[in-house]
C-alpha positions as CSV (number, residue, x, y, z in Angstrom):
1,X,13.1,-22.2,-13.5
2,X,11.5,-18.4,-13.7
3,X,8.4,-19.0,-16.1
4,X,7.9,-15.8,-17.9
5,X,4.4,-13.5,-17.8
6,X,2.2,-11.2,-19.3
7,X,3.7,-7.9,-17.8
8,X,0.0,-6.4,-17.6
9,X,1.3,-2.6,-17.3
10,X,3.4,-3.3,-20.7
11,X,0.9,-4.6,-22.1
12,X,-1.7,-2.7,-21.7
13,X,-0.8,0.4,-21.1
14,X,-3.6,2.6,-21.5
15,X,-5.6,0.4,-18.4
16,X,-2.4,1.0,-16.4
17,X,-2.1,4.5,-17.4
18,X,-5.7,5.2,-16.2
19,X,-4.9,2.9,-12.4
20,X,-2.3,5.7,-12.3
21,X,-4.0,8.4,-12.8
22,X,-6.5,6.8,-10.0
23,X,-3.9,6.7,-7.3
24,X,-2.7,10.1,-8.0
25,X,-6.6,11.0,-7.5
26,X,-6.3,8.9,-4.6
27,X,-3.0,10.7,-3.4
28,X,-5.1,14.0,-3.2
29,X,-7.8,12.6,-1.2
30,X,-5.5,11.5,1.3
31,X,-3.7,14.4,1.4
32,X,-6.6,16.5,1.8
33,X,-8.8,14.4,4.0
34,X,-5.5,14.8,6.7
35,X,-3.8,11.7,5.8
36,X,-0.2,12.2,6.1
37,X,3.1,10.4,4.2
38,X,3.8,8.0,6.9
39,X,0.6,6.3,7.6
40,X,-0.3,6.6,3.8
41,X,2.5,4.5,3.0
42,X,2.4,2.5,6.3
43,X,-1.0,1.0,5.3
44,X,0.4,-0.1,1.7
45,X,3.7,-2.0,2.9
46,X,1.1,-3.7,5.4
47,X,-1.2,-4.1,2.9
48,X,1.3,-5.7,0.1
49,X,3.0,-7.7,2.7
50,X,-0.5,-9.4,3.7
51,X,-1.2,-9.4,-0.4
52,X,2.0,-11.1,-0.6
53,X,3.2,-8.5,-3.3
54,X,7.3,-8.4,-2.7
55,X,7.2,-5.7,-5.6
56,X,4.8,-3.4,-3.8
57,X,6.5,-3.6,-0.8
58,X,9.4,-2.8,-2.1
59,X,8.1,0.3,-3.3
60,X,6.5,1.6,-0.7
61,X,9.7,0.9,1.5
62,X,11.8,3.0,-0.5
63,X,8.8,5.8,-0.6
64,X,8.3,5.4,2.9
65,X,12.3,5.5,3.6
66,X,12.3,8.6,1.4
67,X,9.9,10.0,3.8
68,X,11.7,9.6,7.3
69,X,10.1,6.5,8.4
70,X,12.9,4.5,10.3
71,X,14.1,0.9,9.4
72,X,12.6,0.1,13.3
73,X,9.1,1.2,12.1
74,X,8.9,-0.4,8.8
75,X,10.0,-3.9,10.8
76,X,7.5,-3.8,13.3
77,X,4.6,-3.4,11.1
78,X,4.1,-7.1,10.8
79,X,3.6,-7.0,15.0
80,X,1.8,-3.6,14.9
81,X,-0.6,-5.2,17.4
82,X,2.1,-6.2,19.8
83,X,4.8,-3.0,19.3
84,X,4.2,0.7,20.6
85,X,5.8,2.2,17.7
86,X,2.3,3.1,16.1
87,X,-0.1,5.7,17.4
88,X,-3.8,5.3,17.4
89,X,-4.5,6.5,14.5
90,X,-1.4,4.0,12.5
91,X,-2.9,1.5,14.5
92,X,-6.6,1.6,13.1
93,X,-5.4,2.4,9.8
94,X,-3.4,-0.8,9.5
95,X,-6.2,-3.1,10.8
96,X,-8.4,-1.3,8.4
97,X,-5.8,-2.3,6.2
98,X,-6.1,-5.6,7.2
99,X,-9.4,-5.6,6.5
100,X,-9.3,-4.9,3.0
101,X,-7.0,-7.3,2.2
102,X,-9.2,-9.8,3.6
103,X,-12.1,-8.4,2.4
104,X,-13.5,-11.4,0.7
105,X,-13.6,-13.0,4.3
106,X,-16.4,-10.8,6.1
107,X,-16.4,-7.3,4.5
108,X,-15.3,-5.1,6.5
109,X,-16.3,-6.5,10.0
110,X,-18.6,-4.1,12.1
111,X,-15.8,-4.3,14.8
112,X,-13.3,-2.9,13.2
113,X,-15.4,-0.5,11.4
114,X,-16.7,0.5,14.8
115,X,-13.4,0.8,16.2
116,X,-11.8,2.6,13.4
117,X,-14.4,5.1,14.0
118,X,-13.8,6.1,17.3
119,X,-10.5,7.3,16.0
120,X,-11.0,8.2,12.5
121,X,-12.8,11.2,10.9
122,X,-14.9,10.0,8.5
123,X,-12.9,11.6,5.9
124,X,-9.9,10.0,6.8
125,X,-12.1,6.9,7.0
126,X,-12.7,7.4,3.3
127,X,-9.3,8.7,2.0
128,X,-7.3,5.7,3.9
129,X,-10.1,3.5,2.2
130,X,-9.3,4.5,-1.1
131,X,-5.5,3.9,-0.7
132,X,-6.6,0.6,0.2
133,X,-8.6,0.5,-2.8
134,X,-5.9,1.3,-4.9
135,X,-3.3,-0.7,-3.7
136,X,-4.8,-3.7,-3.7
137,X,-5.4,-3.3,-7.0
138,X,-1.7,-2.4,-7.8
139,X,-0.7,-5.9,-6.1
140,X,-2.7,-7.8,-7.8
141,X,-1.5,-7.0,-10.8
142,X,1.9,-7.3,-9.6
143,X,1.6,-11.0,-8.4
144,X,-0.5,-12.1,-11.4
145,X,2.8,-10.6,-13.4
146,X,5.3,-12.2,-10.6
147,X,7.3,-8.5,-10.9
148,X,10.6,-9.5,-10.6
149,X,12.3,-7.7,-7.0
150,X,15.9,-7.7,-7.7
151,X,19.0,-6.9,-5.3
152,X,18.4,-3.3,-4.0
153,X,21.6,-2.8,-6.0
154,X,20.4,-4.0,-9.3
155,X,17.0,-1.4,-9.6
156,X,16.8,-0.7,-12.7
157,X,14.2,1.0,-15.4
158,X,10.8,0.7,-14.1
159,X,11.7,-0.8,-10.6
160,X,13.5,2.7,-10.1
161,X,10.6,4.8,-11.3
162,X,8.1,3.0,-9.0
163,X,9.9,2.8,-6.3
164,X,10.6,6.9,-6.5
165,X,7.1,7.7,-7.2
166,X,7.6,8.0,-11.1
167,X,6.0,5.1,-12.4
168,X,2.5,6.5,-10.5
């Protein structure tokens, strides 16, 4: 039986607004500290998939879609570390990415921070760490609110608008 929750963003919509208007903030960092469309929403399909946030991921597969990233990409990121679809730079932003949403395990590890740094600017460093930021926050309130992810066929309402960019 589907027990039904608190929808946090109707609910509150003022806090959601003002997560929003974060991630657009966080949009323009990105796109001005070099990081482009595809790895932007590369890192948050890994990053929800980890999270465990089937809403998110849906999102950011039809964004990503949108943008020209191929069905082949989008099902290797689970086996980034094992598939040569991803360049260097894809590949330190998803284990960044990995680190994030393990965070509460070791911080961000020196390893990877090391790592990431040989290939990363340090403003991209900081731009792809503030899309992490922000979508880890976005899937958290998604799986406390269990968003329902219906049939592709049966988006509707504010499933439609996220998945186009609308809903932030």
């Amino acid at each position: 039986m589907t027990e039904r929750r608190v929808h946090l963003s109707r609910s509150a919509p003022p806090a959601y607004q003002a997560l929003s208007a974060f991630s657009k903030t966080v949009g323009t960092i990105a796109a001005e500290g070099g990081i482009d469309v595809r790895l932007k929403e590369l890192v948050q399909i890994h990053t929800s998939q980890l999270n465990g946030c089937a809403f998110c991921v849906r999102v950011h597969v039809e964004r990503a879609l949108a943008e020209g990233v191929t069905a082949d990409v989008i099902a290797q990121l689970p086996v980034w570390r094992d598939s040569g679809v991803f360049s260097d730079r894809e590949r330190a932003g998803l284990e960044l990415a990995e680190a994030f949403a393990f965070i509460h395990e070791d911080g961000v590890p020196d390893d990877v921070y090391n790592r990431v740094g040989t290939i990363l600017s340090e403003q991209e460093y900081v731009a792809l760490s503030w899309i992490l930021v922000s979508i880890n926050a976005f899937n958290r309130i998604a799986i406390a609110g269990r968003y329902s992810v219906p049939p592709r066929d049966d988006l509707a309402g504010e499933d439609r608008d996220a998945a186009t960019g609308a809903a932030w």
